[in-house]
N, C-alpha and C positions, 0 to 999 in steps of 0.2 A: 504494500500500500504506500502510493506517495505521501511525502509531508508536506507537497506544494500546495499551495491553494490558488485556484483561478478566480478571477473575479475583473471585474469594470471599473476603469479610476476615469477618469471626463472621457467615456467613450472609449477608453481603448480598453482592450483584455490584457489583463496582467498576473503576473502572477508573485504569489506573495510566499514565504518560507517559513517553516511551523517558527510560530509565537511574533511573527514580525506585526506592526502594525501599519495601521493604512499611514498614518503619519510619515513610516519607513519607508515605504512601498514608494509612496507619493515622492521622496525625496529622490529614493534611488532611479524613478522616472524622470527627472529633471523639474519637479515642482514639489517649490520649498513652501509649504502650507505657515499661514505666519503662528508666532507658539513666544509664547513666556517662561508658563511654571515646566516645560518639559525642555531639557537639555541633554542634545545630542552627543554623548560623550560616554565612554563605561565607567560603568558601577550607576550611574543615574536612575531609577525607577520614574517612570513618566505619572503624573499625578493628576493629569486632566482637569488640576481647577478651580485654572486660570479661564477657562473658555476662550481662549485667542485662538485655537486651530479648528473651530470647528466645521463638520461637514453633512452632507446632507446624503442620506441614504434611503434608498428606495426600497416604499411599503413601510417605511420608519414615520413616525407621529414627530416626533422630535429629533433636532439634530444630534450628532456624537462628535463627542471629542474624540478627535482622530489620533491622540499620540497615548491612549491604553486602549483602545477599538480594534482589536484582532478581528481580520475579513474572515468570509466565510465563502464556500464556494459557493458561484452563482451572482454572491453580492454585486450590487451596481451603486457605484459612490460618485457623488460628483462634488469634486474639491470648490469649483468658482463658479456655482450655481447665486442666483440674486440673493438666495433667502439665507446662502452660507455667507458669504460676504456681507451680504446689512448686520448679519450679526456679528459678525467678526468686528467690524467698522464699530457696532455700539459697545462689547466689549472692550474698545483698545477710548475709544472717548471716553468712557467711565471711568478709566485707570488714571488716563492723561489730565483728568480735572483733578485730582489731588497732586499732582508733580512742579517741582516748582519750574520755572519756564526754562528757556530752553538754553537762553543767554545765559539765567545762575543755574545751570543743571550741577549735578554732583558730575557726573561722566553724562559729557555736552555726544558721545555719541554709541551710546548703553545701546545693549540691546532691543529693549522698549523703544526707545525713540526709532532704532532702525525700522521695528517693526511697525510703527505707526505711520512711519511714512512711506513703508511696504502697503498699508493700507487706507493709503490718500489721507491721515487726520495729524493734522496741523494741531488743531485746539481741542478746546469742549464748550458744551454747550450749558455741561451740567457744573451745579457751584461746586467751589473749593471745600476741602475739611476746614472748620472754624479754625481760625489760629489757636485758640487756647486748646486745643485738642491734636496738635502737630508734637510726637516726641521731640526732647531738646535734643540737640547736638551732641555725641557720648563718643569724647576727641581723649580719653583717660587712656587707652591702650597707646605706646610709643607707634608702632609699624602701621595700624589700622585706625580706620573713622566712619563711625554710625553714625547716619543722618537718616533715619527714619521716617522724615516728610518724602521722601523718594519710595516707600517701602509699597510694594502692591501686596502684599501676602501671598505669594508663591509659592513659598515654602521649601524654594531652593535651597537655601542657608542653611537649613535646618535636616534635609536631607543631606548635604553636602556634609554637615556635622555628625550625623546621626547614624546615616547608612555606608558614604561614602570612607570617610576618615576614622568614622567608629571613634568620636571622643566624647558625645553625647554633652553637650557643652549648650545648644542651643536648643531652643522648644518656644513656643508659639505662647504667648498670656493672650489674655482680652479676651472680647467679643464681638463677631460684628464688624464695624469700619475700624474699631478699636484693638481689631487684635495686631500683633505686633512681635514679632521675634524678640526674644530676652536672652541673657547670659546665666546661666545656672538660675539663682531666686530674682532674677531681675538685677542683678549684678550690673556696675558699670562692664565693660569688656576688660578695660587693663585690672581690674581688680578678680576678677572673675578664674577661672579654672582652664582659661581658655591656651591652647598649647601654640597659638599662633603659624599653625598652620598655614591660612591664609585661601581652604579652601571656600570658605563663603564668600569669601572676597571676588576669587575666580568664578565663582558662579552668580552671583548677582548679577540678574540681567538689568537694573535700574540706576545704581551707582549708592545704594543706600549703604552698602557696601563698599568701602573701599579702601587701597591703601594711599597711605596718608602721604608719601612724598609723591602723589598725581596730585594732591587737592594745593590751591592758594590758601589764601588766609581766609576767604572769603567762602570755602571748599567749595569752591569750584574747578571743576578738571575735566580733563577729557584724555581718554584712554587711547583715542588713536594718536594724537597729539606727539606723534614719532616720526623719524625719519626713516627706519626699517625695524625688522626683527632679524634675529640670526638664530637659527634654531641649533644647540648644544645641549652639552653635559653637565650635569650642576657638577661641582669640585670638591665637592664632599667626601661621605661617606662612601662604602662601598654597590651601594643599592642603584647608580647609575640612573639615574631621573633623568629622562629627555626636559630642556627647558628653551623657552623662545626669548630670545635676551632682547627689551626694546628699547633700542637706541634712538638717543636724542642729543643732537649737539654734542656727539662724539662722545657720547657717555651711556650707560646703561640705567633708563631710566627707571623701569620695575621691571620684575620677571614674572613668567607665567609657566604652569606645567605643560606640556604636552603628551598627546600619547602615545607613549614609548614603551618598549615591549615591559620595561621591569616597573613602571608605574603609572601609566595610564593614566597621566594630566595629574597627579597627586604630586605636590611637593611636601617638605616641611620648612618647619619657622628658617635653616638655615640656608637651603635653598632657594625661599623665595625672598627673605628678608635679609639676607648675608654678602649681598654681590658688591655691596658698596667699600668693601675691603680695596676692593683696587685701586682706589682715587683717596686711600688712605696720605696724608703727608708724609708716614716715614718712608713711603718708597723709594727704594732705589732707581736713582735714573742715569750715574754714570760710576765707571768703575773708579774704586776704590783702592788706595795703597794705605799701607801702617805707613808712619811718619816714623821717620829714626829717631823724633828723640820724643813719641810716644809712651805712657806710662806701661808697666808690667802687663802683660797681658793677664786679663780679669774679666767678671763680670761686670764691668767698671765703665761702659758708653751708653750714653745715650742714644737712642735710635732718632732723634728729633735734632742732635747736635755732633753727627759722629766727626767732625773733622778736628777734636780736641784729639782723636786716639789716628785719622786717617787723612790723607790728602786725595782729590780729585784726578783722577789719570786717564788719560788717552786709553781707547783699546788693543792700539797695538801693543804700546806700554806696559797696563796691565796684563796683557795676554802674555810677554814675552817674559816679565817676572815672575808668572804663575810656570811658564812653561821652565825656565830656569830652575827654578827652586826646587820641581817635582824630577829632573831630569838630573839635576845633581845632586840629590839622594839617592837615585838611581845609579849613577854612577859611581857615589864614594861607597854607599852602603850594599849593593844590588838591589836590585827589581824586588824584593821583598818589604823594600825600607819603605815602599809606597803602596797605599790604597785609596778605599774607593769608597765612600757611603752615598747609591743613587737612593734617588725621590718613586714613592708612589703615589704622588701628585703630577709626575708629570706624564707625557704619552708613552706608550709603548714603543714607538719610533727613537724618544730619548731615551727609554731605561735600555733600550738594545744599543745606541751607539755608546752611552756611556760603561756600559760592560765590555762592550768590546773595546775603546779605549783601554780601559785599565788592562785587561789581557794582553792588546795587541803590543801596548805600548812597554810594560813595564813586566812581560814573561812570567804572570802570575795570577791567581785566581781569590787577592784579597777585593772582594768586592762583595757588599751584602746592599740590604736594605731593609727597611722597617718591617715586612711582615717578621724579618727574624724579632722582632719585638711584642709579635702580635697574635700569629697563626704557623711559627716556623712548627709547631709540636702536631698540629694536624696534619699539616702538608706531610712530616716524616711517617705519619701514622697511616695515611692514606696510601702514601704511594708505597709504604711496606708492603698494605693486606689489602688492596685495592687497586695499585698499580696507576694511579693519577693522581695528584694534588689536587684538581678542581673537584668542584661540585659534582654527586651526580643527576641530582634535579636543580632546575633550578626554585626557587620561593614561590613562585607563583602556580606550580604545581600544588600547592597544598590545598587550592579547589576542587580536586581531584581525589583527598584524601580524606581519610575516616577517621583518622586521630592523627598526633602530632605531638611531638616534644619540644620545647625550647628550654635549656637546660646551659646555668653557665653564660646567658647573656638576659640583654635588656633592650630588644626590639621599638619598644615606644621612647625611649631616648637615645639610642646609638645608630639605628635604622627604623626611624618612623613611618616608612611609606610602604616596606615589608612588613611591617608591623598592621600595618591597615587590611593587609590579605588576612594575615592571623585573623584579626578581631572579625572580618567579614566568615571567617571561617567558620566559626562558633557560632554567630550569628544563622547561619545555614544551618545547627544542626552538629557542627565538629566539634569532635571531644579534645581538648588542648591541656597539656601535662607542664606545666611550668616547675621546675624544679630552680633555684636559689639559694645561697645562705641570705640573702638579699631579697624582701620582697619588692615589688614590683609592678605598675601600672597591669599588666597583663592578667593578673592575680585573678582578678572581677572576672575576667574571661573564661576560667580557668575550669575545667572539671576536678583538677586537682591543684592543688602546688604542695608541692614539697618543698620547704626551707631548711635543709640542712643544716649538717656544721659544714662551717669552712675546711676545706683541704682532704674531703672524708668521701670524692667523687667517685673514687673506684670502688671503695666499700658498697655506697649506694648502689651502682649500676652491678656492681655483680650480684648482689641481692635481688634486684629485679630479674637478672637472667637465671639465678638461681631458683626462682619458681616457675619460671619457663621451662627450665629444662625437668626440676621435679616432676610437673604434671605433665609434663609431654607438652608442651602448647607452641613447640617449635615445626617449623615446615618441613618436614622430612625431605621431601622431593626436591626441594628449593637447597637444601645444605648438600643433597647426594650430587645434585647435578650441576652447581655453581661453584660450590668451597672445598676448600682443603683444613682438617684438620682439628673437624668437630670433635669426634670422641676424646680424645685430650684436652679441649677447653670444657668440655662436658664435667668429664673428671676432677678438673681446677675445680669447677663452678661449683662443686658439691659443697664445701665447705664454708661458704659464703650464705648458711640460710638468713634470713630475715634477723630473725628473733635474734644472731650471734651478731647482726650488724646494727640492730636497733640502738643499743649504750652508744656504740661509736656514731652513727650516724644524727641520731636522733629523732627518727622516724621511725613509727610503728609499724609492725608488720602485716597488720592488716590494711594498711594503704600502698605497700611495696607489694601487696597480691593484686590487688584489685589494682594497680597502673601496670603490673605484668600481664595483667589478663585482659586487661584494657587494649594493649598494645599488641601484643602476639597472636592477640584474634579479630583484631581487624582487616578489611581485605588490605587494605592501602595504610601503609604507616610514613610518615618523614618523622627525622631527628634533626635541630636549627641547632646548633652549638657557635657560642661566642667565645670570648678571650678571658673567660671565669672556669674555661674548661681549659681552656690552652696555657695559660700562662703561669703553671707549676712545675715542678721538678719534676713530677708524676704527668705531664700536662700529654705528651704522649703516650702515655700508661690508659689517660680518660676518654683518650681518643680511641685509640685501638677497642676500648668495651662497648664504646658508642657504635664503632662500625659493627664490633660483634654482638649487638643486642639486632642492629638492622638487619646485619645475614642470617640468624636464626629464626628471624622471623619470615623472611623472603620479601624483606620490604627495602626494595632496592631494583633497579631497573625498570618499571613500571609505573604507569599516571599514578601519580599520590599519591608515588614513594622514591626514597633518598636518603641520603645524606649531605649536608648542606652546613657546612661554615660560615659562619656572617665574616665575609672579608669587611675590612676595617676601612681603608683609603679605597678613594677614588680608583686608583691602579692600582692595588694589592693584589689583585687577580694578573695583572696584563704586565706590572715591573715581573714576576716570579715567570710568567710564562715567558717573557723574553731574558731572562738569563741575568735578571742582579740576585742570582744567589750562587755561592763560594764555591758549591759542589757539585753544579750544572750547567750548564750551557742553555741556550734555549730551548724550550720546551722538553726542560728536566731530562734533558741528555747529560749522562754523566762524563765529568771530566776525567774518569779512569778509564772509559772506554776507546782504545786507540781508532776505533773508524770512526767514534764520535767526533775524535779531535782531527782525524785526517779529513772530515766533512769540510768542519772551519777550517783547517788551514786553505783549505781549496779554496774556500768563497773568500775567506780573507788576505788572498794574495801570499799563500807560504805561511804565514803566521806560525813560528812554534807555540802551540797549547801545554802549556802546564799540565800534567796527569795530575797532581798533589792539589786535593782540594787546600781553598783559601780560609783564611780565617774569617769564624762571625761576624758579628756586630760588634759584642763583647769582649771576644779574643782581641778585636782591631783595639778596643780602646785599650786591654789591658798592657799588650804591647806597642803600642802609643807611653802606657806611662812609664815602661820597663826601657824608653829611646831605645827598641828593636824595630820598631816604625818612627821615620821620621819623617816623614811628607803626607799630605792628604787634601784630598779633592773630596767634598761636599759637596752635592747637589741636592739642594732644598729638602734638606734632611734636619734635624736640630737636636745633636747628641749630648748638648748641654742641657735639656731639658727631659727625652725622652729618655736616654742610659739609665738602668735603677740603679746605680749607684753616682749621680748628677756630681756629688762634686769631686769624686773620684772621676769621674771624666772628665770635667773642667780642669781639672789639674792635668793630665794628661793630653789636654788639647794643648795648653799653656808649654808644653813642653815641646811640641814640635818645633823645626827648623823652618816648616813649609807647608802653611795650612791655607787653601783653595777656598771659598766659598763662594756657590753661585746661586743667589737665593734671589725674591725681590723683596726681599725686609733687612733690617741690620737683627736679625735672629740673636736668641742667647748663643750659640753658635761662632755666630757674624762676630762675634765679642772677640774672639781671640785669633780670625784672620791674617792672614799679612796681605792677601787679594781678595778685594771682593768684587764678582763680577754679578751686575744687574740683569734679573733675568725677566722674562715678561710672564704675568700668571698668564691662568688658565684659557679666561674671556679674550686674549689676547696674543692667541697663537691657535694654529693648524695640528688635530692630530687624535689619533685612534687612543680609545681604551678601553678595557675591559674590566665589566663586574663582577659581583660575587655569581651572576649568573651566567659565565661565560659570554656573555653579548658585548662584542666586539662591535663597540659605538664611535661613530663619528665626532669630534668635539671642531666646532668652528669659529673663526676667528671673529670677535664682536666688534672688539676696539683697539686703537693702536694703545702703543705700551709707553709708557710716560718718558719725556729726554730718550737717552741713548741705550734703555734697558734690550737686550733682546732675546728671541726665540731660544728655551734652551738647548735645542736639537744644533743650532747655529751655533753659538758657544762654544759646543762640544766640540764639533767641526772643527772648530779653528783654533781651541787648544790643542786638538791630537795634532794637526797640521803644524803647528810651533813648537811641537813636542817631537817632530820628521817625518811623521806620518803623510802621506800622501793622499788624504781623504777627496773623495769628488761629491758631494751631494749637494742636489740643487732645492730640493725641498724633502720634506716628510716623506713624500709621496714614493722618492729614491729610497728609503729606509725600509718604506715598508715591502715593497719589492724585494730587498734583499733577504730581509726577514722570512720569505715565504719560501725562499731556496734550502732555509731550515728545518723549517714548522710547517709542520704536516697539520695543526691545528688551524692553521690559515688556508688551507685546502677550501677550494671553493670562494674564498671571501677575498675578494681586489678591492683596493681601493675605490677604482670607480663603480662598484658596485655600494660601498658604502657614503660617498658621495648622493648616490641615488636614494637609497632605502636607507641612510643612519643608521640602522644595528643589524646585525646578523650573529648568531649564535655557532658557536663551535662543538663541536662538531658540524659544518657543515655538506650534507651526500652529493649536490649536484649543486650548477650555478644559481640557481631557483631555489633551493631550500632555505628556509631561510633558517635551518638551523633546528639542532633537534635539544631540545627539553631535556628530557629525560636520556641519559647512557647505561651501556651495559647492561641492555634486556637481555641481550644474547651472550656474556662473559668477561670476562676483565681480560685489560690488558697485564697479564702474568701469566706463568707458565700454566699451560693446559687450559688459559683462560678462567682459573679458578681464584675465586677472592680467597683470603688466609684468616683464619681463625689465629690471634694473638692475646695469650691469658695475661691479665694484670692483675699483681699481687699492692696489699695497699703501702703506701709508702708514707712516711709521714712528712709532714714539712719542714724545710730546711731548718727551722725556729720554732717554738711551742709557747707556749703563752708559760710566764714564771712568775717569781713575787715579785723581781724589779719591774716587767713589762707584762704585765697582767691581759693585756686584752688583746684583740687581734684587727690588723690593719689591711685592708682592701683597698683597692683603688681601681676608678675607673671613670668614664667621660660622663659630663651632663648634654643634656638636648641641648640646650644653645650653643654650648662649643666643642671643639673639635680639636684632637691630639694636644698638641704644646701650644694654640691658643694664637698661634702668631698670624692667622687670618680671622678669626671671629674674634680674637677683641679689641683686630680695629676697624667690628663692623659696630657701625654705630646704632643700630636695632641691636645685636645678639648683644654689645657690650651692657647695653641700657638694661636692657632683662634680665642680664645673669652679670652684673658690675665687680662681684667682690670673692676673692676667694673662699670657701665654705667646707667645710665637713659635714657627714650629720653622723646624728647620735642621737640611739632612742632616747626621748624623754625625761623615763624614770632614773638613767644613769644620771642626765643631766644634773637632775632635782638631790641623787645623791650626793654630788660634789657642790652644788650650791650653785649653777653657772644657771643664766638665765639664757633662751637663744638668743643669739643674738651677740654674746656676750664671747669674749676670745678667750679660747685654751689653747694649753701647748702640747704637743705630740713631739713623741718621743721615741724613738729606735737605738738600736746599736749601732747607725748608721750617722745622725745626729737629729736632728730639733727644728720644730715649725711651732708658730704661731698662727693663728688662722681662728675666724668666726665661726661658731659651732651654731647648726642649725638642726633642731627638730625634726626627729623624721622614725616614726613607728614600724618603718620597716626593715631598719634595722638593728640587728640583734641584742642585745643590752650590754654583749661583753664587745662589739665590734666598733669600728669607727669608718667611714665609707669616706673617699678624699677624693677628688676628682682631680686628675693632672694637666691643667692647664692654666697654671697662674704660678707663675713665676717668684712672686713674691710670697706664696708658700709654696715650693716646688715638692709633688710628692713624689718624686722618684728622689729627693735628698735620704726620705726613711726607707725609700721599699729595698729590698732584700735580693742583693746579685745572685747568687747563686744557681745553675744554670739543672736543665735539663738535660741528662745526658746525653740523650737522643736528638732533640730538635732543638739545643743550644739557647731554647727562650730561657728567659730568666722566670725567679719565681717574682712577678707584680703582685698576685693576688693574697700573698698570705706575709703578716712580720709579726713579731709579736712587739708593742706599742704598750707606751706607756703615758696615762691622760691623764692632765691638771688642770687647771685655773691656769690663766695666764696672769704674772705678778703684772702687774704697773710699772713702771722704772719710777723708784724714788728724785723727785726734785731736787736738784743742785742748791745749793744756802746760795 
């Protein structure tokens, strides 16, 4: 039986696709029916009632609203009949008599206004709302402005909050002409709960809605009031948001979402509020030299006045003492004295030429970059017992699935807009397992949470597998004919019942049954894990259990099932897949393997390749302070903030002979350079990247880059070139061609094909594909094609909580900023919302020590001492402390705890044991 249905739109026979409406029908015919409260866009549910689309159906008494009126066969509709348009026409006058005119519109060219002049009406006929019944102006939120004299009751905003974003923030009061969208109890907005998303903003078709740098003082604005759009990649997180940057006067005046494969027109607060980092004043706009008779290298410059520590230089200049300095450490010490820390902020075009630089140039494979600080323990975990570091679904398969885990991260603050699938997930119906020592927005969502102890993730997870395999509730077929290895993990698992893990863990054993049995008998499972799983000594011990809870269940390979890491940075996915890590090559070809290195030397012109993997992140810095390294190139990396042990690597920076920085800020970093070369952000260069969901995106150029800063794929160039390299590329476009003579992940995907379509996913089968979701229905790439069972025994952490340091210290990002802080807090939205450095700390601890929030303590490690405002927060444990790392002036990698993970070399971030006081006052001078 077909699922088409035939039917009549103005006379012609058409046909419509199970659940489409005549509204759809009608567009995908070339006639756009006019429409307010229904917006064309996913995740939207059309609400029909506004009455602006409606149409006239035959043998019908009354008309229907065409955008929730599913045809039926036979139906005869006719969209531009008299009696549909008179009433269209009085609908769109009724609305227009309460707006204010057209000259002070909020947005002079809204939606609504298109539409009324789609349907000839200029004015109205009918009176205005009394003034004393117009809402006031609610201008209290920094990034946004309610003007609810523009408001129709659509009830966009409130879908946009409700269904689309899932924050449930807004809802309808009144009655009548009186109703009116509200913030939580009628809440101003900036006061309110609101996460500043900004998607009611983007849906407001009238401008009652808006953000605040479109509106005058007068709030009046106009949304087109642009010179173009460029359509890119927000620069964030790892979740890849398509965004249309709208440029005005050579600047980016606001942004908007679009729909793109990984969020479908959904931003968050820092995507859509966060762009104005670029036209920050500390930007770098020409390169920089230290001054000889600059003081000690320190954290000691101003980023507003750096030319007390630097002088201004020409590029040749600069380039020719960068290339100096790196090249005669090279020479007095060898090719070992020198390395490499690249960016995953920048494209995959740079993190490939600046890996190969460091290789080509200096015959060695010291080059890393930040996922070793973030996901280096799943990547080893993965490609041990699954044979690929990526994904193998991506997030947005979790519509697909029957339950879900998120375990180890925090979705609605470190990726909000994958976080918005979650929440729609449950909303459908899906059962969501949040595990944490940290509770978490997600929690409400949740069918279960489990809050842990900190550090106790293996114990947990093997207790879950532990009644898996007890009752049988594992896929027989699925482990015989995929894995290697079960009957010996089986065996391990025996000893890990519930009950023996309950003390340690702190969770009952009858909620570790009921989420094993939740999970092993669902058809479709995914498992999301963040850097709460990764970033311990055990951090790929947590991984390895995770992949083996997903093979015993056989949820893996299939719609709406996975394993899925929330990559951290914009390019965390696409630096690792092109070669900034120590003990690979692109596309995790090993640097021990002689045909791997006889590949590159081929395309690299002879190059001898190093077989000897390179040092970490952390090795580099350690032999940084042991002067066994003594030159180093940075690229938009900031190891004086990110390293967990900060001032142990600040001291170690301080000690180089020849330290590179190519950033566009004077970075904690930037402090201790002898070069710094200006490089252009994101908005303002050419070039590919890749997310947490393998989709290989386009990123396009917005706006030029302030003075003399430039492209850092350019940079590169022209260092290895003054370094004797003979480099030839003329754009990105050259790179990424080269790149594909490697990567077999690029198979299928050219440049001009992303030029065209903006993302394409990898694995790509043909020109046309545009990329497959889901891998490995049919086998892993490992031997016999079988994934590995690897057992994890518990470990404990490197520290334990004692009488000097009693409680235990976490760390991790908030929603408005981002890593070390050095682009969101000089956005002037995210700085204003999230201005001061913070901890939290449940309550009752608080009220024990006497501190009020608000009020400052000191923290304390064997590492050293912070001061910082302690802020209230129930969701964290009474013996814990939660620290976000991006504020400088309490940095919290000064306490976290180096100590390294055997296997995937992260450090342990998430666990120290911390010692909390009162912060004294400093007593007054006589």
């Amino acid at each position: 039986m077909s699922d088409k249905v035939t039917f009549t739109l103005d006379g012609r026979t058409v046909e419509a696709d199970a659940g489409e409406t005549i509204w759809e029908v009608a567009k995908r015919e070339g006639t756009l029916i006019p429409h307010l409260c229904h917006r064309d866009e996913p995740g939207y549910r059309s609400d029909g009632n506004c009455r602006a689309c409606m149409v006239e159906i035959e043998g019908e008494r009354t008309l229907a609203a065409s955008c929730i009126r599913v045809p039926t066969d036979g139906m005869e509709v006719t969209s531009q009949s008299v009696r549909a348009d008179t009433a269209r026409k009085m609908v769109m006058e009724m609305l227009v008599a309460d707006q204010p005119a057209p000259d002070a519109a909020h947005d002079k060219s809204s939606h609504l206004w298109d539409m009324a002049e789609a349907q000839g009406v200029e004015g109205s006929r009918f009176p205005a709302l009394e003034p004393d019944r117009i809402p006031l102006l609610d201008d209290s939120h920094v990034a946004m402005s309610v003007n609810l004299d523009a408001c129709i009751q659509c009830g966009l905003c409130v879908r946009a909050c409700r269904e689309v974003q899932v924050n449930d923030v807004i809802g309808m009061a009144g009655r009548g002409h009186d109703a009116c969208p509200v913030f939580d109890f009628d809440d101003p907005m900036g006061a309110s709960s609101c996460v500043a998303c900004g998607e009611c903003v983007q849906a407001c078709p009238t401008g009652a809605l808006m953000p605040s740098a479109v509106l005058n003082e007068a709030q009046v604005g106009d949304r087109a009031d642009i010179d173009g759009e460029v359509k890119s990649i927000c620069p964030f997180c790892g979740v890849g948001c398509q965004v249309s940057l709208k440029v005005r006067d050579g600047q980016i005046a606001y942004v908007e979402g679009i729909n793109g494969p990984a969020n479908e027109g959904r931003l968050c607060v820092k995507g859509r509020f966060g762009f104005d980092y670029i036209k920050h004043p500390h930007r770098l706009t020409k390169p920089l030299i230290r001054r000889e008779d600059a003081p000690a290298k320190g954290l000691n410059v101003d980023p507003a006045n750096p030319f007390t520590h630097f002088r201004e230089a020409t590029w040749d200049e600069a380039l020719e003492v960068a290339a100096k300095g790196l090249t005669r450490a090279h020479d007095e010490f060898g090719g070992q004295s020198v390395a490499g820390f690249g960016s995953a902020k920048c494209s995959n075009e740079e993190a490939y030429l600046f890996q190969k630089f460091i290789r080509q140039t200096f015959g060695h494979n010291n080059v890393d970059h930040c996922t070793r600080l973030c996901h280096a323990s799943s990547v080893a975990a993965l490609m041990e017992n699954v044979g690929s570091g990526a994904v193998t679904a991506t997030f947005n398969e979790i519509e697909n699935a029957d339950v879900a885990i998120v375990i180890g991260a925090n979705p609605t603050e470190n990726h909000p807009v994958a976080a918005t699938f979650f929440k729609q997930f449950t909303k459908r119906g899906g059962e969501l397992i949040v595990m944490d020592p940290r509770g978490q927005a997600l929690k409400r969502h949740a069918a279960h949470m489990l809050q842990f102890r900190p550090g106790t993730d293996v114990a947990l997870l093997n207790s879950i597998m532990n009644v898996i395999v007890e009752e049988e509730l594992y896929d027989r077929q699925y482990i015989a004919g995929f894995t290697e290895g079960f009957e010996e993990f089986a065996e391990h698992i025996r000893d890990f019942a519930p009950e023996k893990m309950a003390d340690l863990t702190g969770i009952d054993p009858e909620t570790i049954r009921a989420v094993a049995r939740t999970f092993a008998t669902a058809k479709a499972g995914m498992i999301f894990w963040g850097m709460g799983i990764s970033q311990h000594i055990h951090g790929t011990d947590n991984s390895r259990c995770l992949i083996a809870l997903a093979l015993m269940c056989g949820h893996v390979g299939r719609p709406g099932a996975g394993l899925h890491p929330l990559r951290g940075q914009n390019n965390v996915q696409g630096a690792s897949d092109a070669g900034l890590i120590p003990m690979v090559l692109p596309d995790y070809q090993s640097v021990a393997d002689a045909n791997v290195r006889d590949l590159f030397s081929d395309i690299w012109g002879g190059t001898e390749i190093s077989a000897a993997p390179g040092l970490t992140v952390v090795e580099i810095v350690n032999a940084m302070y042991a002067r066994d390294i003594r030159g180093m190139y940075v690229l938009g990396e900031n190891p004086a903030m990110s390293d967990p042990d900060v001032e142990h690597a600040r001291a170690a920076l301080a000690k180089l002979d020849t330290l590179v920085v190519q950033d566009i800020f004077l970075t904690e970093t930037a402090n201790f350079a002898d070069v710094i070369l200006p490089a252009a952000a994101w908005p303002e260069k050419v070039g590919t990247v890749t997310n947490t969901n393998r989709q290989v995106q386009m990123g396009r150029k917005a706006v030029n880059a302030p003075g003399e800063a430039r492209e850092d794929w350019e940079i590169v160039v022209q260092l290895a070139n003054a370094c004797g390299l003979n480099w030839d590329y003329d754009a990105p476009s050259d790179v990424f061609e080269e790149m594909k003579r490697s990567m077999k992940s690029l198979n299928n995907i050219t440049w001009d094909r992303l030029m065209v379509e903006s993302a394409v996913t990898y694995p790509s089968l043909s020109p046309e594909d545009p990329g497959q979701p889901v891998v490995f229905g049919d086998g892993f790439p490992r031997v016999e094609g079988r994934a590995r069972f690897a057992p994890a025994q518990v470990t404990a952490p490197a520290e334990t909580p004692d009488a000097d340091f009693p409680m235990i210290l976490t760390t991790g990002r908030q929603l408005e900023h981002w890593h070390t802080g050095s682009m969101t807090r000089r956005s002037a939205v995210l700085d204003a919302l999230e201005p001061e450095a913070n901890c939290s700390i449940h309550p009752r601890t608080l009220r024990q020590m006497g501190v009020e929030p608000g009020d400052k303590v000191r923290l304390t490690t064997r590492r050293g001492s912070i001061e910082i405002m302690a802020r209230a927060d129930r969701a964290v444990a009474e013996d814990m402390v939660f620290l976000p790392f991006a504020y400088v002036e309490a940095a919290a990698n000064i306490l976290t705890n180096p100590v390294l993970d055997p296997y995937g070399k992260i450090p342990e971030f998430k666990y120290s044991a911390v010692r909390l006081e009162p912060a004294v006052a400093p007593v007054a001078a006589e």
